[in-house]
C-alpha positions in Angstrom: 7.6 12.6 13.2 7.7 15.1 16.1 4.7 17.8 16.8 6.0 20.7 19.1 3.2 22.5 19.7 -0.8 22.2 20.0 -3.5 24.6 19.7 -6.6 22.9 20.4 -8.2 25.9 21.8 -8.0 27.5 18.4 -8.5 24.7 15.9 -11.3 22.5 17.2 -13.1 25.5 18.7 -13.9 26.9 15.3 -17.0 25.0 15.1 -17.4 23.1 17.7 -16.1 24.9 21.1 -17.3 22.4 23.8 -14.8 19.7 22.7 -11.5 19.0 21.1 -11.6 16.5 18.0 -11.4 12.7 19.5 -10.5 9.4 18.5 -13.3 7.1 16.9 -12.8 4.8 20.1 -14.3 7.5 22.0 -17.1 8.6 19.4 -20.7 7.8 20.1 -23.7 7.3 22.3 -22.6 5.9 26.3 -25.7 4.7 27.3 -29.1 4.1 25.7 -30.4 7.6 26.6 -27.8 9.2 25.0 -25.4 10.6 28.2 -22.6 13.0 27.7 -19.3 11.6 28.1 -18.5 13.2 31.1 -22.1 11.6 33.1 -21.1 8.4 31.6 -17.6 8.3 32.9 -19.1 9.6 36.1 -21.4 6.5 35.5 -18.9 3.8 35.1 -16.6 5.5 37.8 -19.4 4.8 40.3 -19.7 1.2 39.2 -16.3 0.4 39.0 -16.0 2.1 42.7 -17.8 -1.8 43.6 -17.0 -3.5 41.1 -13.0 -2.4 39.7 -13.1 -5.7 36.8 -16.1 -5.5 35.0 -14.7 -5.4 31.9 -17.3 -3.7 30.2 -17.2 -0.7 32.2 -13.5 -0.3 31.9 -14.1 -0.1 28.2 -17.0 2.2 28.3 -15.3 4.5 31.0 -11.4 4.0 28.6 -13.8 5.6 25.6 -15.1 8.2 28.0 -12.0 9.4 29.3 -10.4 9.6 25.6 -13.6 11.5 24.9 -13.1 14.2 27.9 -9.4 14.2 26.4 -8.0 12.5 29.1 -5.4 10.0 26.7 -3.8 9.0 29.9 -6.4 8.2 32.3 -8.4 6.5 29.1 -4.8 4.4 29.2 -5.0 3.0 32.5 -9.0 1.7 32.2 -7.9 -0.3 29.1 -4.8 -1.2 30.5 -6.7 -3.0 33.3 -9.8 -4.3 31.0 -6.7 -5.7 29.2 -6.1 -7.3 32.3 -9.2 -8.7 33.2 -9.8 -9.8 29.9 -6.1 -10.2 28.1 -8.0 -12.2 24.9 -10.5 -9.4 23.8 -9.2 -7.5 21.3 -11.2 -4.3 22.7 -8.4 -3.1 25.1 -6.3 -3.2 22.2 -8.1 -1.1 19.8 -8.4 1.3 22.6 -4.6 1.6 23.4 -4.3 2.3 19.6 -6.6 5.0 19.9 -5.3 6.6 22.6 -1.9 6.5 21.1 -3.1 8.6 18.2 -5.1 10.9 20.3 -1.4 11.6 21.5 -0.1 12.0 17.8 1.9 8.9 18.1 0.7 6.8 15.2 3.6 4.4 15.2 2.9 3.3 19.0 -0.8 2.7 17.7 -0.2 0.1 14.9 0.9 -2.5 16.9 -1.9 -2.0 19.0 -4.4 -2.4 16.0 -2.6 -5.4 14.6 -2.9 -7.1 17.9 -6.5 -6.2 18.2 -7.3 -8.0 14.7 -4.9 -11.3 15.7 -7.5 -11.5 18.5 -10.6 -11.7 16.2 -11.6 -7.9 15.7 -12.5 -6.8 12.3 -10.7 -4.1 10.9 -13.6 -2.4 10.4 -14.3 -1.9 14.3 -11.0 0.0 14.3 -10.5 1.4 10.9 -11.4 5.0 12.0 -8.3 5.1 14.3 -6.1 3.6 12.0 -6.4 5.7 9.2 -5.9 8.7 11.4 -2.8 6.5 12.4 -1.6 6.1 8.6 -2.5 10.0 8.2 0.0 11.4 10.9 2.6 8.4 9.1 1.7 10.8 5.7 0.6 7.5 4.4 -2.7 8.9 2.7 -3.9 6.4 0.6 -3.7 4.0 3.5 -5.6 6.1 5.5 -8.2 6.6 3.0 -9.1 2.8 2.4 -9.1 2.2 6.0 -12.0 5.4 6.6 -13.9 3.9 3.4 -13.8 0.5 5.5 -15.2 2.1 8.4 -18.1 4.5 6.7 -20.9 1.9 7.9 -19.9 1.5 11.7 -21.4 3.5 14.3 -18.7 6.2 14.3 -19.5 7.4 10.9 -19.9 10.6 10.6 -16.2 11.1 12.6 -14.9 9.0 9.9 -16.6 10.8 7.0 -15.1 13.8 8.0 -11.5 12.3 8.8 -11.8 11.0 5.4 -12.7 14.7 3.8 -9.4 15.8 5.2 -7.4 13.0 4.2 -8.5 13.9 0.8 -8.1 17.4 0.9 -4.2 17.0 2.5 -3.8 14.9 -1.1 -4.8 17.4 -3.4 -8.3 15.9 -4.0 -10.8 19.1 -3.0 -13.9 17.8 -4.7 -13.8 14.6 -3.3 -13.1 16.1 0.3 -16.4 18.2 -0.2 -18.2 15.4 -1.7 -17.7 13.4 1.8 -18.8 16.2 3.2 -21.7 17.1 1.7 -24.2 14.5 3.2 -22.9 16.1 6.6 -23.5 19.3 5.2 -26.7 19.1 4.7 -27.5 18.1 8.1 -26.0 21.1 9.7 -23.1 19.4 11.2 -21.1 21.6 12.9 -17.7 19.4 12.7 -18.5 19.2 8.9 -18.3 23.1 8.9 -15.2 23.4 10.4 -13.6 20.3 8.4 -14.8 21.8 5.1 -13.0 25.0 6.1 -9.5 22.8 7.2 -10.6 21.2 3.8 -10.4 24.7 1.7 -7.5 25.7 4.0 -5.4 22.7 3.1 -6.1 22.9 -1.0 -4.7 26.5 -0.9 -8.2 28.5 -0.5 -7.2 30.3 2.7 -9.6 33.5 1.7 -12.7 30.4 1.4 -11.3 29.2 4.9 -11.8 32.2 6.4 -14.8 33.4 5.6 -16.2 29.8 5.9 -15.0 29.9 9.5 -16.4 33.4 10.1 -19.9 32.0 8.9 -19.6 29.3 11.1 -18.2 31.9 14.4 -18.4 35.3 13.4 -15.6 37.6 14.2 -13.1 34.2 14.8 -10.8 34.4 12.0 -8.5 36.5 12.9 -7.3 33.8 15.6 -7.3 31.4 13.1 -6.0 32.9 10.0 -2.2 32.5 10.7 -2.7 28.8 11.3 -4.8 28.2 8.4 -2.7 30.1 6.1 0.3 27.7 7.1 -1.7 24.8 6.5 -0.7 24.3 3.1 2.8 24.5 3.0 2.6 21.2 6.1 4.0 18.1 5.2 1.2 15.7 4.6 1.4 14.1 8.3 1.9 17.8 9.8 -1.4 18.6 8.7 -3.6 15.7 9.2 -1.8 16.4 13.1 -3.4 19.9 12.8 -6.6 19.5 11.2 -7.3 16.3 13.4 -5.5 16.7 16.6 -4.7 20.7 16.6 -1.2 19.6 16.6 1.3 22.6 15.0 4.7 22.6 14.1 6.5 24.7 16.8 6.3 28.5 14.3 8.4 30.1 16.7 5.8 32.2 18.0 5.3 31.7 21.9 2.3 33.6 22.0 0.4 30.7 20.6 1.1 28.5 23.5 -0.9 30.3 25.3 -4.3 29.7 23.6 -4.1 26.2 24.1 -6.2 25.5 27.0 -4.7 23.0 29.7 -5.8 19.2 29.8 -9.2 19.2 32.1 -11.2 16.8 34.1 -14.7 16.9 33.4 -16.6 19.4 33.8 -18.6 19.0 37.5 -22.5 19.3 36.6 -25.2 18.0 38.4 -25.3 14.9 36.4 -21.9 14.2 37.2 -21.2 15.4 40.6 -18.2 14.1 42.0 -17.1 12.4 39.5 -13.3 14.3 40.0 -12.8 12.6 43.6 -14.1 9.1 42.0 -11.9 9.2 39.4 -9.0 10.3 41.8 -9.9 6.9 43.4 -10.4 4.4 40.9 -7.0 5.9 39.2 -4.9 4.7 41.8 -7.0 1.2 41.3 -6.1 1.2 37.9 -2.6 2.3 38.4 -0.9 -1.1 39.3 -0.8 -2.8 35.9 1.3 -1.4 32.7 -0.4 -0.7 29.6 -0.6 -3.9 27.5 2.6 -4.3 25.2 2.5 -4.2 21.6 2.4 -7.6 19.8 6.1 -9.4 20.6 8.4 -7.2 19.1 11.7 -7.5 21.0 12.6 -4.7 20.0 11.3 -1.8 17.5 11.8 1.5 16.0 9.2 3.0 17.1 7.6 5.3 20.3 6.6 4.0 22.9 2.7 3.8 24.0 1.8 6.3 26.5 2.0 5.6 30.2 -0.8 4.3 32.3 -2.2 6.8 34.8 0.3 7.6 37.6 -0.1 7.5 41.2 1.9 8.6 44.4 2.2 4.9 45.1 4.4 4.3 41.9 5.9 7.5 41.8 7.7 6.4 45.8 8.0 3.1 44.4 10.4 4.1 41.7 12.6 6.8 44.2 13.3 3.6 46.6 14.2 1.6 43.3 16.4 4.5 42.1 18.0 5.3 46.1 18.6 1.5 46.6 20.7 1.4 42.9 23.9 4.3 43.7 25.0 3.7 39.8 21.7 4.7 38.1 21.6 8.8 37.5 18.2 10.4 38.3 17.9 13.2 35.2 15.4 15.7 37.4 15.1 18.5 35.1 13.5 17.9 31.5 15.6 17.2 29.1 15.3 16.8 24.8 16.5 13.1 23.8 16.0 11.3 20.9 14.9 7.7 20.8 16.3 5.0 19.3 14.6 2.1 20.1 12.9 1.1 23.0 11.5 -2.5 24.6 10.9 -4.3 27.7 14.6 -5.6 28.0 17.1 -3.2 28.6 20.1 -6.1 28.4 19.6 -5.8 24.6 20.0 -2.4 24.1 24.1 -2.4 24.1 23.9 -4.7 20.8 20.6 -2.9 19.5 22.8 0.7 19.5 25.8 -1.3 18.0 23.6 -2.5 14.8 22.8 1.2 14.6 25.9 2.6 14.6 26.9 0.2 12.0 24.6 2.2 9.2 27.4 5.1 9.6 30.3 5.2 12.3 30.9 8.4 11.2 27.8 9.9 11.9 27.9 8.2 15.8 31.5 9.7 16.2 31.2 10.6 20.2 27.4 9.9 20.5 27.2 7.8 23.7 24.5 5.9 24.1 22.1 5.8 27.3 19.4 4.0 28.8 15.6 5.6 30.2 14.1 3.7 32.3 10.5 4.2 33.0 7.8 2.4 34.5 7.0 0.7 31.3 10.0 0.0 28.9 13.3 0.6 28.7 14.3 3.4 25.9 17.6 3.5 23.9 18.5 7.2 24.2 21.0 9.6 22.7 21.6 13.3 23.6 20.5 15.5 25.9 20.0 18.0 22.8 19.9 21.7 23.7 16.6 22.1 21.8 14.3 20.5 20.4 15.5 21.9 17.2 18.4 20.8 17.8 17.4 17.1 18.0 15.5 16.9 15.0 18.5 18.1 12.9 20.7 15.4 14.2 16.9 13.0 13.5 17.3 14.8 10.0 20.6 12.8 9.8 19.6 10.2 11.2 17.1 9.5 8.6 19.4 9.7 5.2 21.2 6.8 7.0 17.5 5.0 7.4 18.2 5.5 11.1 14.8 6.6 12.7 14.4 8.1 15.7 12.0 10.1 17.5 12.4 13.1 19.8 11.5 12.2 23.6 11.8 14.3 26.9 12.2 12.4 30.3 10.4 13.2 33.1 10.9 13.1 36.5 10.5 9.3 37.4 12.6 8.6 34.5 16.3 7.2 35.4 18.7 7.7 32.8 22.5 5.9 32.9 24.9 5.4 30.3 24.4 2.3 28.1 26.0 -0.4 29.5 25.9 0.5 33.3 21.7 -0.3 33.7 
């Protein structure tokens, strides 16, 4: 599944402007006096300044990040708690809920199944999950993983995840009826879920004017995006309602609403938390993030990077200048992915098996080989567009091929399979 577009700036700030819609990991109280997320990461960024593997901070300040929408730097603090502490299943559940915060639910389910190997119980991560099994279109899993998780301490996020899970299957009064004890309390993300809710089972006119209760004058940003809503595929719209993730409509303007990922907001609480942060990134930037359970090799994409430094960033140019056959690809490109894992040697048999589903289809697709700082990925293209790619995924898929649109960056290197 492949989201093209997000409009956070219009979907999540029809109730609740401050902050965009977050992953359960990240819901919650920080501190017993009840701290934003952005003092408490300030917080933990001043203790892990002394202190860079206490384990518990790296988890409070991974669920802070992921709060302030940082999915990346929220990557690299569990990536190193992971390190400190490679038996705790928390680290885990937190790379599985950054991985849906960046609509990638297939990443995220290994993460979750590893987390419960190590002794967590599903109901600790269920929130995430089902989001997870939402994005897969895989409703009804989604909904018996929120229903385990009503009684944790991120409740109310999963009461409302649950309303739209029902709502994207057709079930409107039982969306509202999850709703309704958050109603009553005034919530303000249960006013703009039970608008997605009336959005998604076809009562765009109810949408709209519950949304122009809830911000007066606001629907006519909204409107075009809620009057789509319904004719999403089931994972398109839990990525919209949840994540403010949009199929690309072809309409540029709306790229522009989208505000640009931030730090946190300075404040006087928080004062310099930016140049902390700066600091205990590069810290954090040494290890990977942990692997999914030993797959050796899966159809699926791959979890998001750790946070990146300078360091790394020279580290992989020398690698790259020292290696005259590997083929830097500078400008971004559209790819689809294949398959992708931590050894690239068995990539060259892995794209033979694949080919075997239909030679016909593979007639003059050459394979090739990304290499990133995490994982190797089995690539095919470049694509011209991004449209482009996911007609040939299209294809792909009636031959139970799967494969998943991906763009390299710069510190990618890219060779033909065969030559890594």
């Amino acid at each position: 599944m492949t989201f093209k577009l997000r409009i956070l700036g219009v979907l999540v700030a029809v109730a609740a402007p401050v902050a965009a819609v977050t992953p359960a990991a990240a819901q919650g109280s920080y501190s017993p006096y009840d701290e934003t997320a952005a003092s408490a990461l300030a917080r933990y960024v001043r203790t892990l300044a002394s202190n860079p593997k206490d384990f518990g901070t790296l988890i409070g300040a991974g669920r802070a990040a992921l709060a302030l929408g940082d999915a990346q730097a929220a990557a690299g603090f569990f990536a190193r708690a992971d390190e400190v502490s490679p038996r705790s299943p928390l680290p885990q559940a937190g790379m599985g809920a950054v991985s849906v915060a960046n609509g990638e639910p297939l990443a995220a389910l290994p993460y979750f199944a590893r987390a419960q190997q190590l002794g967590a119980s599903v109901a600790t991560f269920a929130c995430d999950r089902g989001l997870a099994f939402d994005l897969l279109g895989r409703q009804a899993e989604a909904q018996a993983d929120y229903r385990a998780a009503l009684d944790g301490h991120d409740s109310e996020e999963t009461r409302r995840r649950l309303a739209l899970s029902l709502a994207i299957s057709g079930d409107k009064a039982g969306a509202l009826a999850a709703l309704a004890p958050l109603l009553a309390k005034n919530d303000a993300g249960a006013a703009r879920s039970r608008a997605f809710v009336l959005a998604l089972t076809g009562d765009s006119p109810g949408a709209m004017a519950a949304i122009d209760g809830a911000m007066p004058g606001s629907w006519s940003r909204v409107s075009p995006f809620l009057a789509r809503l319904p004719a999403l595929k089931p994972g398109e719209k839990a990525a919209a309602v949840n994540l403010g993730i949009f199929p690309e409509a072809g309409d540029t303007a709306l790229a522009a609403i989208a505000p640009p990922p931030t730090r946190p907001v300075v404040t006087a609480s928080n004062v310099g938390v930016t140049d902390r942060l700066a600091g205990v990134e590069a810290l954090l930037a040494a290890p990977p993030p942990p692997a999914p359970p030993p797959a050796q090799m899966a159809y699926a994409a791959p979890p998001p990077p750790s946070v990146a430094t300078a360091t790394a960033a020279t580290a992989t140019t020398a690698t790259a200048a020292a290696s005259p056959p590997l083929t830097r690809v500078q400008a971004k490109k559209v790819w689809l992915q294949l398959a992708s894992g931590l050894n690239a040697e068995a990539l060259p048999s892995q794209f033979n098996r694949i080919k075997s589903r239909n030679r016909d289809l593979f007639d003059g697709i050459s394979g090739f080989v990304a290499k990133g700082s995490d994982r190797a990925r089995l690539v095919i293209g470049p694509f011209r567009s991004a449209s482009d790619a996911e007609t040939f995924a299209e294809d792909l898929h009636s031959v139970d091929v799967t494969a998943f649109r991906w763009s390299n960056s710069e510190s990618d290197t890219i060779v033909p399979l065969g030559t890594e």
